[in-house]
N, C-alpha and C positions, 0 to 999 in steps of 0.2 A: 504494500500500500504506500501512498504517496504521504509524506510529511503534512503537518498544518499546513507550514510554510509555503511550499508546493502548489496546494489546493488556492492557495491565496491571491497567485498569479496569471490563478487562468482569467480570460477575460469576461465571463459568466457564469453563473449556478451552474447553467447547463453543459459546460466546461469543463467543469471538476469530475476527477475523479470521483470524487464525495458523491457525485449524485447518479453514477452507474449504477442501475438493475444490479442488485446483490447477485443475482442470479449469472448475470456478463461479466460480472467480474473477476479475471481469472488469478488479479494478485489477490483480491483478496478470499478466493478460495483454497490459496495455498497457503495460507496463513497457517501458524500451528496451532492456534483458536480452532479451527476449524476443521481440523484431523476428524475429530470425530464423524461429520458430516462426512469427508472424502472416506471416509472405513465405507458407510452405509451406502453412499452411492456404486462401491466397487462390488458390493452384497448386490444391492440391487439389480444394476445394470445384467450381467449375467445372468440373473434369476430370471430378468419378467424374459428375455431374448431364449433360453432354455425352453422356458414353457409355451413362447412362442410357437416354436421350432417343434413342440411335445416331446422332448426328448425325459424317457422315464424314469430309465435307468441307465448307472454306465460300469465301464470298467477303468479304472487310472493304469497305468502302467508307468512304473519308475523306470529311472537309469542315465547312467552318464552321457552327456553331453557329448564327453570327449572319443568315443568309441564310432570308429569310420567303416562302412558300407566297404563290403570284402574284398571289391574291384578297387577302389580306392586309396584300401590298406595295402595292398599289391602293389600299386602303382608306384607307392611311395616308396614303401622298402626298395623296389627295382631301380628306383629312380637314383635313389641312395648307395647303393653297391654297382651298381653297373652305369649310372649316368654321367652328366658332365660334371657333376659335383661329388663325383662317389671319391676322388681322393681327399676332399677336405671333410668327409662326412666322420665328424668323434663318433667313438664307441659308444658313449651317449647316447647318442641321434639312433645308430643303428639300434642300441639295444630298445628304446623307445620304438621306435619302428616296425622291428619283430615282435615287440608286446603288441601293437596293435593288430598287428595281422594273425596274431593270438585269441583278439579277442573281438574282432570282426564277426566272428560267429554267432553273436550275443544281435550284432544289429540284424543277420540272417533269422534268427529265432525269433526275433521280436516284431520282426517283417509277417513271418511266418504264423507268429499268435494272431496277432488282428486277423488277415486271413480267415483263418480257425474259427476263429469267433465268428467273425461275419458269415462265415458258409453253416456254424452249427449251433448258433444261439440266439440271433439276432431273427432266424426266420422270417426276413426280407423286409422287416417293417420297420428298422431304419428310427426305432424308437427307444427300443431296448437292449442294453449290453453296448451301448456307444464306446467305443475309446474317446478314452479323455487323456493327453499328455499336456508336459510342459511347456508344446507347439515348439520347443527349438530343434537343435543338430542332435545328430548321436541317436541315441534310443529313442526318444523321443518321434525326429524323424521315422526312425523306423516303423514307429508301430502307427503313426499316422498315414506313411507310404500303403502298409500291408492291408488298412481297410479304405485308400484308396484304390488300389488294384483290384481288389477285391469288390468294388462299387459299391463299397458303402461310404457315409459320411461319419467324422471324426469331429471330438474339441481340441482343440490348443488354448490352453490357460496360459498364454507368453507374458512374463515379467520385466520390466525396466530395470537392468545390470548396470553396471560401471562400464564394463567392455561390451556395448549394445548389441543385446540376441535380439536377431529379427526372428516373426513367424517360417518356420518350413514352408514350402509351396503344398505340401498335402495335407495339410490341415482343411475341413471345410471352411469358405470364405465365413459363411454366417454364422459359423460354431468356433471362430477366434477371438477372444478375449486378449486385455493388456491390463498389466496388474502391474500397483504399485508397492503393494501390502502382501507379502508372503503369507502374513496369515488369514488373510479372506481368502485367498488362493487356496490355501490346502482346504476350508473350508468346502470349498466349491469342488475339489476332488472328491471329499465324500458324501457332499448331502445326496448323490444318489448312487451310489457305488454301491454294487454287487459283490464286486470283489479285489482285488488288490495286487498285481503281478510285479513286480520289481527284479531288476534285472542287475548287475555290476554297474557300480556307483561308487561318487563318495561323499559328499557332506552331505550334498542335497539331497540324493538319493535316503540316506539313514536318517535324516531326518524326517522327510515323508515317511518312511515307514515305520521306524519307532514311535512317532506320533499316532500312526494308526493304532498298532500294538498296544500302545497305552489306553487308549481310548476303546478297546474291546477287553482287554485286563480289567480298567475300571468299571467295565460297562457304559461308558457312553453313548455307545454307540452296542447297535445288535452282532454280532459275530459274523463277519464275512470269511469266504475264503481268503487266504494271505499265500502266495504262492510266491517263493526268490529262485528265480531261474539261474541256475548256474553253482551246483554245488562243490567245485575246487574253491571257489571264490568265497561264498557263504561260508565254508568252515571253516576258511583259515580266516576270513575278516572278523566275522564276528565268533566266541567261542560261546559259546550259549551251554556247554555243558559242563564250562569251568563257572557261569554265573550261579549255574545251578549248584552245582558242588562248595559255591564259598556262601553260598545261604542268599543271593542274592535275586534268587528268582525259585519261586515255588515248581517243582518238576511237569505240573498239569501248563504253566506259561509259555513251556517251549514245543505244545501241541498248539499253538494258536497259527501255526503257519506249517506249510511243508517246503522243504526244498527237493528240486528236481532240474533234470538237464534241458528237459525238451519244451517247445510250446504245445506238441501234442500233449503231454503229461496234463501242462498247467490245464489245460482246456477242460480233459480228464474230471480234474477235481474239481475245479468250476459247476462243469456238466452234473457229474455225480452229488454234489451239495446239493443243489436244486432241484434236482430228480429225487431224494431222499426227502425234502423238504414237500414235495408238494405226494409223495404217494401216503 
């Protein structure tokens, strides 16, 4: 907002700052008076455009950003050891390099769940079992490409960074959001989630998911499936059998999720939850 001073030299009332539509005015909706407003409108906005759209239910899908599309991850390593730059490339670089074409597989899988989902859950109607990611790179992209190919529509929840993520291109136009608030953001992954697939990650990712975790531990929320694709990863990041062993978690907490390799798996338990729920 503009000073006394400031407002003093326009040359009319209708000049001033001071007498902008609260509503138009965009310094002073960024005030931090006003936080609270800006939380309820990033609630909102998403909400009434969801229900718009009738979307019922969905599935979030976590995972790192940083994990490259398998042609991609090829291209680099190759480019790396055999291109014009393969004699300046550090051990570094290449050992980075090979981890990701390590872990390309993960974007493959999570191309491959949406799919899945879309051909055996959604039953064409494009309302229920939506993917919902974080609309950026990496996994994300993934699993919005797999229920593009697949002709269904997707969310992208995309967040305002420091280093600026744009939305992916397969996110559906009218199912992307822009978040300033991470936590109406994770908000919005669960108010209709089904289930919860999380894939190799690191802050963001453990954060969305221990969050979930919490929230069906305490009961906040009803019990969803929790499915982490990728069990080299999963055991050795998190030790969930040493939390249990130093008293840190009661043994029935680390039944709140499964881990497994594949997206036909995750599907699997998805499918079978709700097939047990409704016979």
């Amino acid at each position: 907002m503009t000073s006394k001073r400031d407002d003093e030299t326009a040359s009319s009332p209708h000049d001033s700052e001071a007498y902008r539509l609260a509503s138009r005015d965009i310094d002073f909706l960024a005030t931090d008076d006003l936080r609270p407003i800006r939380l309820q409108l990033e609630l909102l906005k998403p909400e009434l455009y969801l229900r718009q759209e009738d979307i019922r239910s969905t599935i979030p899908v976590f995972g790192s950003a940083r994990i490259l599309p398998p042609d991609a991850a090829a291209a680099h390593l190759d480019a790396l050891e055999h291109g014009t730059d393969s004699s300046t490339a550090s051990p570094s670089k290449l050992a980075r390099a090979r981890k990701q074409v390590e872990y390309a597989k993960y974007y493959a899988e999570a191309q491959a769940f949406s799919g899945l989902v879309s051909q055996r859950l959604q039953n064409g109607d494009g309302q229920n079992y939506v993917i919902v990611t974080g609309g950026g790179p990496g996994i994300m992209e993934a699993a919005n490409r797999g229920a593009h190919e697949a002709g269904s529509r997707s969310i992208g929840l995309n967040i305002t960074l420091p280093s600026e993520q744009t939305p992916n291109p397969y996110t559906s136009p009218e199912l992307c959001f822009q978040f300033r608030y991470f936590a109406i953001r994770k908000m919005h992954f669960l108010l209709r989630a089904k289930a919860l697939v999380a894939f190799p990650g690191g802050y963001g990712t453990m954060d969305e998911l221990f969050e979930v975790l919490t929230l069906i531990q305490t009961r906040k929320i009803l019990q969803i499936p929790v499915v982490l694709i990728g069990k080299a990863f999963w055991q050795r990041a998190i030790d969930f059998s040493f939390l249990v062993e130093e008293g840190m978690l009661n043994a029935d907490h680390i039944t709140l999720f499964e881990i497994v390799e594949t997206a036909n798996e995750a599907v699997n338990i998805i499918d079978s939850f709700y097939q047990e729920q409704s016979a």
